[in-house]
C-alpha positions as CSV (number, residue, x, y, z in Angstrom):
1,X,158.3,103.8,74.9
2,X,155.9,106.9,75.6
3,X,156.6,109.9,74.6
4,X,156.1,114.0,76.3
5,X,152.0,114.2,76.1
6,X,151.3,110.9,76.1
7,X,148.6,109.6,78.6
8,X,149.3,106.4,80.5
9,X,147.4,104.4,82.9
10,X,149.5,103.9,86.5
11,X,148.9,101.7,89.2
12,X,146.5,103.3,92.0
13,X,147.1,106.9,90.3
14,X,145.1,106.0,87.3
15,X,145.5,108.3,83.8
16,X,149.0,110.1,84.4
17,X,149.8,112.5,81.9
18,X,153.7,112.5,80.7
19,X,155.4,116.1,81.4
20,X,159.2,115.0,80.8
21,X,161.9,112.3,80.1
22,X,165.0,113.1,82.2
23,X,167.6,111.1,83.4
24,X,168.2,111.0,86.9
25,X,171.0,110.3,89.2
26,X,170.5,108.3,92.6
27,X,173.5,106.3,94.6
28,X,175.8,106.6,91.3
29,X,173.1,105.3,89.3
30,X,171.6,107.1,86.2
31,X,168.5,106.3,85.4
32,X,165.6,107.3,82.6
33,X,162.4,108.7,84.1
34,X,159.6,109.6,83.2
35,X,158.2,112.3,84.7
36,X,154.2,112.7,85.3
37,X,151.4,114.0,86.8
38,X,148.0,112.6,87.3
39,X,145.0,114.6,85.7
40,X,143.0,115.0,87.9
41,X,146.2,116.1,90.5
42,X,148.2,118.5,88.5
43,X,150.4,119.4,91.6
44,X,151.7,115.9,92.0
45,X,155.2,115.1,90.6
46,X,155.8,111.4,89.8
47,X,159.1,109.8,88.6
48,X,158.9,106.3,87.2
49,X,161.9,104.9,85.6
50,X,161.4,103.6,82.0
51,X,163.1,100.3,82.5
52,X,161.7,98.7,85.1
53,X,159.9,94.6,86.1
54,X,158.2,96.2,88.5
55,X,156.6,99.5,87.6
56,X,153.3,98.9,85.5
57,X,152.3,101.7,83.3
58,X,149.7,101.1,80.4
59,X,148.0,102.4,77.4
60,X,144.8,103.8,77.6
61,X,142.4,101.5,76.3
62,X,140.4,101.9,72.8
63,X,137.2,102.9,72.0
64,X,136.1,99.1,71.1
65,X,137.9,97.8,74.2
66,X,135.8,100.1,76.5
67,X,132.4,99.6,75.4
68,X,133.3,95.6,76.1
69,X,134.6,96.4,79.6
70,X,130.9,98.0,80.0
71,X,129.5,95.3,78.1
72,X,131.3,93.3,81.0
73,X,129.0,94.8,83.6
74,X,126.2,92.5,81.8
75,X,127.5,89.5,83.3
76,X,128.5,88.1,87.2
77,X,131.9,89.5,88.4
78,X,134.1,87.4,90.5
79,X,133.5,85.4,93.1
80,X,133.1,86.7,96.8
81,X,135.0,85.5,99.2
82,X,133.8,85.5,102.6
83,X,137.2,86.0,104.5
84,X,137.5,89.9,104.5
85,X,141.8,89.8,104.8
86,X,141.8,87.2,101.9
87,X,139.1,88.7,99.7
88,X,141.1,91.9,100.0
89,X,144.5,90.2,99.5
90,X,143.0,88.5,96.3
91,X,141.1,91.6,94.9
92,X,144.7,93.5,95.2
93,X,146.3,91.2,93.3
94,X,144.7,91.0,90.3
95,X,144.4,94.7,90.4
96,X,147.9,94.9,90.0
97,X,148.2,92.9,87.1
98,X,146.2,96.3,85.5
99,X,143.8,93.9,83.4
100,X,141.0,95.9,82.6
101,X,138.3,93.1,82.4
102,X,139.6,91.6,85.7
103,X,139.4,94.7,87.0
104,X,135.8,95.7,85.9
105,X,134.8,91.7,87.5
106,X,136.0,93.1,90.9
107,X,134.3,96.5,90.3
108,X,131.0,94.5,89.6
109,X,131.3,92.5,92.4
110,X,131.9,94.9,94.9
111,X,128.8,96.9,93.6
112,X,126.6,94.8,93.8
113,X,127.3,93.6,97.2
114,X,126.9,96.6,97.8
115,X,123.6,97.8,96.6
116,X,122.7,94.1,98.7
117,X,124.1,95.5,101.6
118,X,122.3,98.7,101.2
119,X,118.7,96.7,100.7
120,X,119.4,94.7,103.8
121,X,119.9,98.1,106.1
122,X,123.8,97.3,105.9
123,X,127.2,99.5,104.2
124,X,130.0,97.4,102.4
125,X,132.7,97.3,104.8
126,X,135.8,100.3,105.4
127,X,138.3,98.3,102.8
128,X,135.5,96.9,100.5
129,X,134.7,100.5,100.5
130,X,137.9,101.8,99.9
131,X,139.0,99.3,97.2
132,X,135.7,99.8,95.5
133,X,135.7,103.9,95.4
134,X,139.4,103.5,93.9
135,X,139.3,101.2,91.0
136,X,135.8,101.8,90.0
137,X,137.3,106.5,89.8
138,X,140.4,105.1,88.2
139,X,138.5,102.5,85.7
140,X,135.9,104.6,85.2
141,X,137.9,107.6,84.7
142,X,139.6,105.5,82.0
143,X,136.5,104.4,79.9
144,X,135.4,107.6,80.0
145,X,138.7,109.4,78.4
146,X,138.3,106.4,75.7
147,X,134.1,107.0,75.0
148,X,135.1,110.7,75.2
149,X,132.0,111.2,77.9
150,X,132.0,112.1,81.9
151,X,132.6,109.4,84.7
152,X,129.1,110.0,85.6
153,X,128.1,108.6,81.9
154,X,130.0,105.5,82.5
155,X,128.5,104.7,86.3
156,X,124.7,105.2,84.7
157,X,125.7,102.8,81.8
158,X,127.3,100.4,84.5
159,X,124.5,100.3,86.9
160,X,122.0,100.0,83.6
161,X,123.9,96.9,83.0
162,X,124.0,96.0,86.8
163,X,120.3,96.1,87.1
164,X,119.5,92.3,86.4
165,X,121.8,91.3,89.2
166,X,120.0,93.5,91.9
């Protein structure tokens, strides 16, 4: 259990800062929430109940375990797939999960088809795009509260690391 203070990763609203634990009442059920906020969106409320199969909230991850997600970035990510609807399908998926290494595979991917796009005159696509811009703000994000550096730092050290694949 987390406690008031605590910083969490959840789902697509990445590092969530806990404000409260409160029980709330809804159809004459009470449940235990927490209540949050993400960091970088003090203004929005979020209420996740503490008990739940289906709400996925994590620890930040350590100093050690981020410098081997970056270390990740060293080798291929995971395979494209061609369909755009499947790929997608696929990619969101193992997002959910919310493991970090799978995570950083799809963020590799998607750069560097991207930077291939770019060198052949073309953009990624609108939801390759999308995707992309999301996990790689909310893992970056991440790795950078752990390292104790900025989001920028992290994108240099991940296209250092990117560089043989280009």
């Amino acid at each position: 259990m987390y406690s008031v203070g605590d910083l969490i990763i959840y789902s697509s609203h990445g590092i969530c800062e806990i404000d409260d634990i409160t029980e709330k009442s809804f159809s004459n059920q009470t449940k235990t929430y927490y209540v949050m906020h993400p960091i970088n969106d003090s203004k929005l409320v979020i209420n996740v109940p503490i008990h739940s199969d289906k709400i996925n909230l994590q620890d930040v991850v350590n100093k050690a375990t981020a410098e081997k997600i970056i270390d990740s970035f060293k080798h291929p990510g995971v395979d494209w797939i061609e369909k755009n609807n499947h790929r997608i399908h696929i990619f969101s998926e193992a997002i959910k999960n919310g493991d970090r290494f799978e995570i950083a595979k799809i963020v590799n991917t998607l750069m560097v088809k991207q930077h291939d796009n770019e060198f052949l005159g073309k953009k990624l696509g609108s939801q390759d795009m999308k995707l992309l811009t999301s996990i790689q703000n909310i893992l970056f994000s991440e790795l950078a509260l752990s390292l104790e550096t900025t989001s920028d730092e992290i994108y240099n050290r991940v296209v250092k690391s990117l560089q043989h694949q280009f």
